[in-house]
Backbone bond lengths (Angstrom), bond angles and torsions (degrees), N, CA, C in turn:
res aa  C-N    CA-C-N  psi(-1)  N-CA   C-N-CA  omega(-1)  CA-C   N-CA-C  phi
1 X - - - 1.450 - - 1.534 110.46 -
2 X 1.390 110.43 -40.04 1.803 110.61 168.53 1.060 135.67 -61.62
3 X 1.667 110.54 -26.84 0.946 118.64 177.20 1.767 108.00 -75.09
4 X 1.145 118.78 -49.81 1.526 143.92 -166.80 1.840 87.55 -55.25
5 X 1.444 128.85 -56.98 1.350 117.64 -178.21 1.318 100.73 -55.65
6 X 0.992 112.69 -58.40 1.885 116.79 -167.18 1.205 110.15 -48.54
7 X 1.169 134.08 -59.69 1.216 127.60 -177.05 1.692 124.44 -64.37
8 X 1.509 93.56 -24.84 1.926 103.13 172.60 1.583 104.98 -79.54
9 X 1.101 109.04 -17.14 1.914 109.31 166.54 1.308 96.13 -72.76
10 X 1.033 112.75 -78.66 1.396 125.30 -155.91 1.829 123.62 -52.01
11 X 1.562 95.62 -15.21 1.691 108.73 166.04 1.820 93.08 -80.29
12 X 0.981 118.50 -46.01 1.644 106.82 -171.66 1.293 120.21 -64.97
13 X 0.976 101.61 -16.70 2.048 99.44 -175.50 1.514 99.12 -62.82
14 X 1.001 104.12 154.62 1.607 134.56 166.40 1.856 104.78 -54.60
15 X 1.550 74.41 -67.52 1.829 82.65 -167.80 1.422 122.26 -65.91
16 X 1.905 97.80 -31.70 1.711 84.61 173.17 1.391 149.16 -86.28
17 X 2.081 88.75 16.52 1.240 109.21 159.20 1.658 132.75 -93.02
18 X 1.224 83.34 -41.16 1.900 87.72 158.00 1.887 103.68 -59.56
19 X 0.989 137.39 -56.28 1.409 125.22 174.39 1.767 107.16 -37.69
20 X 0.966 109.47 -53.45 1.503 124.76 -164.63 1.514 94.76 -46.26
21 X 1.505 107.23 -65.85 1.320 139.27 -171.91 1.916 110.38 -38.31
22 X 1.187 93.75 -45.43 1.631 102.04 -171.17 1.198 104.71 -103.02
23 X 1.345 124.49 18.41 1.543 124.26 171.95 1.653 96.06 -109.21
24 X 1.442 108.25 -62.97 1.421 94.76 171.97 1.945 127.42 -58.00
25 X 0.829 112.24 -7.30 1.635 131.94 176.74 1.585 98.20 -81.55
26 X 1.442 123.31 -41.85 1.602 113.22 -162.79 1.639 93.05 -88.34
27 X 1.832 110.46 -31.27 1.568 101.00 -156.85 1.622 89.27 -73.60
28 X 1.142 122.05 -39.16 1.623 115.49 168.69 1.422 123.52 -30.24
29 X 1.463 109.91 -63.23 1.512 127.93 -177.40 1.470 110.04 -61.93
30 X 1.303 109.33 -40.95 1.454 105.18 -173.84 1.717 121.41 -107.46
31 X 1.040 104.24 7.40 1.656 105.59 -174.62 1.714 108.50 -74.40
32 X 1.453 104.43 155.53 1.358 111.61 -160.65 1.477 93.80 -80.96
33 X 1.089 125.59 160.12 1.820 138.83 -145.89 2.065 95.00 -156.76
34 X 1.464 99.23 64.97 1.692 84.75 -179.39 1.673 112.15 -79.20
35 X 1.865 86.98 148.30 1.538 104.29 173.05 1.613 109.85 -51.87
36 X 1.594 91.89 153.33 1.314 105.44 146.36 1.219 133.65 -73.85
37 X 1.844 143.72 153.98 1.069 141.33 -141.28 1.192 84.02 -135.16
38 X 1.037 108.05 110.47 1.741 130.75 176.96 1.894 124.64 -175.20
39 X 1.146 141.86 -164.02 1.066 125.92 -165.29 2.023 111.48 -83.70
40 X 1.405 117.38 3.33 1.234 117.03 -164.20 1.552 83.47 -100.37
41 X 1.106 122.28 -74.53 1.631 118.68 156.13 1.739 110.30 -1.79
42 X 1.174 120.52 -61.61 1.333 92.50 -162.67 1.153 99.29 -105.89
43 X 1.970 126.03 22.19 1.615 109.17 159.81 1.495 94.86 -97.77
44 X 1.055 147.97 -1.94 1.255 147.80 -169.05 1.491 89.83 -102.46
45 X 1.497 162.96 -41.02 1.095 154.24 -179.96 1.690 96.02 -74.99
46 X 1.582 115.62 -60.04 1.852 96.98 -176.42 1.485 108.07 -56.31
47 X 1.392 125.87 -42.80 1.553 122.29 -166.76 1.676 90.83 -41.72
48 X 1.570 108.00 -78.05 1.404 115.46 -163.80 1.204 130.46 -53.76
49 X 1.397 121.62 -15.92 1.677 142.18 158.93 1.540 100.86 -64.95
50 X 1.153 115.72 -63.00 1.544 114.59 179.17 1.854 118.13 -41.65
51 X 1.297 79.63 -61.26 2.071 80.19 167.71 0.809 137.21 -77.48
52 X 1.183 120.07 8.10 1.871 125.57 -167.34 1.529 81.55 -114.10
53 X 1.607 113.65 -42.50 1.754 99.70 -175.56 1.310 124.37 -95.95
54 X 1.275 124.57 -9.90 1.601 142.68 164.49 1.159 121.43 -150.30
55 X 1.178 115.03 69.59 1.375 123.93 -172.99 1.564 118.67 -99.04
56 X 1.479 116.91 -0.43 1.348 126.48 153.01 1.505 112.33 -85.75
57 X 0.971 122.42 -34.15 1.692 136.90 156.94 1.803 75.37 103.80
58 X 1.227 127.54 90.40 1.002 116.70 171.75 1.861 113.25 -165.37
59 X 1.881 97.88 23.20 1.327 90.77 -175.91 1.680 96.33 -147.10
60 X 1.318 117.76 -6.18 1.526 130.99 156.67 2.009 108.08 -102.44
61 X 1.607 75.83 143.01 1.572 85.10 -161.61 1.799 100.92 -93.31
62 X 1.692 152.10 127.00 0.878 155.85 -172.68 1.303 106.03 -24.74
63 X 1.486 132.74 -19.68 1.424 130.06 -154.27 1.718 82.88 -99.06
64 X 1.195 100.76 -47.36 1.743 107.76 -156.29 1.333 101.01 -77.12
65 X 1.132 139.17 -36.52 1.085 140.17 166.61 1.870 124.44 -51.57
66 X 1.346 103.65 -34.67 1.517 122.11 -176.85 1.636 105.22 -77.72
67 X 1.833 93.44 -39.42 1.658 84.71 178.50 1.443 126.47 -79.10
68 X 1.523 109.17 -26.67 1.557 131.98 142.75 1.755 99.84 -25.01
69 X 1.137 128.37 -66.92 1.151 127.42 -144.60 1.390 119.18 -91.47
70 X 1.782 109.11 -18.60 1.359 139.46 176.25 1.991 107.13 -62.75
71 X 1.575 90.66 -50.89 1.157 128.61 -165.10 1.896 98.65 -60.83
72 X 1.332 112.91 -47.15 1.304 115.51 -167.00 1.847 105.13 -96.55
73 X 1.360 95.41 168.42 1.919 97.15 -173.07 1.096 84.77 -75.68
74 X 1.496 173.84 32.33 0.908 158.22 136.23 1.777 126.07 -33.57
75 X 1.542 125.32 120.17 2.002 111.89 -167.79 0.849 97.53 -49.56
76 X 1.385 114.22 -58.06 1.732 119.82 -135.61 1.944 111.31 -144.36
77 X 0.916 124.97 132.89 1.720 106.40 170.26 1.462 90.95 -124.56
């Protein structure tokens, strides 16, 4: 029953709808949005593998990199 008042207050406030308001507003803004699984997906996973692991281009050698690139659905590198 305490709880049941409390919470029928607590829908009436002003403020604990603006709270409400900017929680559902952030979970909007910020909620995770997954890719689709298709061939852009996995040039967007090699692109970002590539730069996170040689992204000075200075530790894969042009050959290894091409076969890297042969290797993945990727068109063209």
């Amino acid at each position: 029953m305490f709880l049941a008042t409390f919470s029928l207050i607590g829908q009436n406030s002003a403020k604990t709808c603006e709270i409400l308001s900017k929680i559902n507003t952030l979970i909007h803004r910020e909620h995770y949005h997954p890719k689709l699984v298709n061939g852009s997906l996995s040039v967007f996973v090699f692109d970002n593998f590539i730069d996170g692991f040689d992204g000075n281009r200075n530790l894969l050698t042009k050959t290894e990199y091409e076969n890297l690139c042969k290797a993945s659905t990727r068109p063209r590198c």
